[in-house]
C-alpha positions, 0 to 999 in steps of 0.5 A: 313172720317167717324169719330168714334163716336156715332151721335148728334141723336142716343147717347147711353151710354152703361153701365152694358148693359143697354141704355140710348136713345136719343130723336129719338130712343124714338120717332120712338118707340113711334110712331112706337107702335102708327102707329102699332094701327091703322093698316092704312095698306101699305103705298105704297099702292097709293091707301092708302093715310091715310097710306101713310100720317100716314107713312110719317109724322113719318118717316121724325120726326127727320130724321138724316141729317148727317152722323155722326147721324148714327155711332154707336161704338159697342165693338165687332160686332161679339156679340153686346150687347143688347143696341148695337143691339137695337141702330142699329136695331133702325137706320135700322128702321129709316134710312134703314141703321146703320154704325157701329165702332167696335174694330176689325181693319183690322183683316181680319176675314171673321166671323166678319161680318158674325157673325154680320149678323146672329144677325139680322137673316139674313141667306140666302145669295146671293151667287153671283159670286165671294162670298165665303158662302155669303161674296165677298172679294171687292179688286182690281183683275187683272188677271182674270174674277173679273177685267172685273166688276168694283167692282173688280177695283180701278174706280168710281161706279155709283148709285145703289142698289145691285143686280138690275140684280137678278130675281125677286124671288131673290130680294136682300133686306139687305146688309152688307159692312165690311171693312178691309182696306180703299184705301191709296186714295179715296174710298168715298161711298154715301148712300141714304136711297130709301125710301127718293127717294121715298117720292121726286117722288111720292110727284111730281107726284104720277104717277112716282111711277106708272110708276116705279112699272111696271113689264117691266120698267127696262131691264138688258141686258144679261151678256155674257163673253169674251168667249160669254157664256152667264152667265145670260139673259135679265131681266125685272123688276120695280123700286120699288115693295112691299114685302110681309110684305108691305115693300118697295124695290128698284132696279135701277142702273145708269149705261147707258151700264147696263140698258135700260129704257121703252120708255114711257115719264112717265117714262123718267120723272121720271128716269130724277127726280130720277138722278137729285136728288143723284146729289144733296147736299140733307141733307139725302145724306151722303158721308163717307169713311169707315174705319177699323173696320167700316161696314155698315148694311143695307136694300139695300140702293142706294150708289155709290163708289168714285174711289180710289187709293192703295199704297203698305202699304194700299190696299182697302179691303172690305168685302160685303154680300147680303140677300134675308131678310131685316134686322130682325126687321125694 
């Protein structure tokens, strides 16, 4: 269970709004301010490898390794204060991803994470099936189209990021997860920070980036109904691409009936490395349940969901969102 309290590296004491940091957020500032300096360039740039180095030396100082490192208790998410902001926002940097722990309980208000969101200036919601202006109510639906996706079912999710299946001018690249209600069962998430995937290949072999930049190296089968309408075609795209503002972002999918990879042995190389890793118990896999209250603000980080089992007392509900923007200042 994730547990509600502020972690051993991101403590903060909030007190007449004002912050007293820890040791990291002190860190990533100070380093940040100094990589910012140099403009080295993109460290995703495989031809870039000062950048990259500068990059890397910088991101792994102090990286969290465990989960509790990046819950922070806020008051209320839907008007952080700006200590609170600035812990998350600080996390987001770091990790790509912050837990927060608010006071909301299982109120079923759709604003709180939508007001939490338009702190970050994250506006542009993907507007999937299944979401009303943005937000997806994630629960266990029978009786229509929602039970034939497993996110509307009580089954295992495998790895992923959220919207792998998008066009490419519709990258989701932040998402946010709020829950109301934890199942009476199960429900466990892993969360992998992709920039961490990333580190693991290319420091492999610098041609597995390569390989999983290729515009073709991934293709989502169409999604066609019980009715044979096809609800969306074939989409072909990479792994990993840089965006505009040199951030990296990560689309992929572990599930075998959702995707079929190039056949090339680079490649398959490659793909076997990324799914021999999120089996592992690498340190910067954390593995929680959220609870009421709880949320998770993120760049689209790779997690899967445990399967799960509700009660009549206790129905799993959580509410998700998802962004063309990354979260606003990481």
């Amino acid at each position: 269970m994730l547990i509600r309290r502020v972690g051993n590296y991101w403590r903060a004491w909030i007190a007449c709004g004002e912050l007293t940091s820890g040791s990291l957020t002190m860190t990533v500032t100070k380093k940040s301010e100094s990589h910012n300096k140099y403009k080295l360039g993109c460290p995703f740039d495989l031809d870039n490898e000062p950048a990259y180095h500068a990059w890397l030396e910088n991101k792994m100082d102090d990286y969290p390794q465990d989960i509790e490192d990046i819950i922070i208790e806020v008051n209320d998410p839907r008007k952080l204060s700006t200590a609170e902001y600035k812990v998350i926002r600080d996390l987001v940097k770091k990790t790509n991803m912050a837990i927060y722990a608010g006071n909301t309980g299982d109120d079923p208000d759709k604003e709180i994470p939508t007001m939490l969101a338009k702190q970050f200036n994250l506006d542009s919601p993907d507007l999937n099936m299944g979401a009303d202006d943005g937000v997806t109510a994630l629960r266990v639906v029978d009786g229509d189209w929602r039970g034939d996706y497993i996110p509307y079912t009580n089954h295992s999710i495998h790895w992923h990021t959220d919207g792998y299946y998008n066009p490419l001018d519709r990258k989701i690249n932040s998402l946010i997860l709020h829950c109301v209600q934890p199942a009476a069962r199960g429900g466990e998430n892993a969360l992998l920070d992709h920039e961490i995937i990333y580190i693991r290949l290319r420091q492999e072999n610098p041609d597995y980036i390569h390989a999983l930049m290729q515009p073709d190296v991934m293709m989502i089968p169409a999604n066609i109904n019980k009715n044979g309408e096809e609800i969306r075609p074939d989409r072909y795209g990479p792994v990993f691409s840089i965006l505009d503002d040199g951030n990296l972002n990560m689309r992929y999918t572990a599930r075998t009936r959702s995707i079929k990879w190039k056949q090339d042995p680079l490649v398959q190389e490659a793909v076997a490395l990324l799914h021999d890793y999120l089996h592992t118990d690498s340190p910067y896999i954390y593995r929680g349940i959220l609870q009421s209250g709880q949320g998770l603000i993120c760049n689209n980080v790779l997690h899967d969901r445990a399967g799960f089992e509700d009660d009549e007392q206790h129905k799993r509900l959580l509410y998700r969102m998802r962004y063309y923007q990354r979260v606003d200042n990481t």
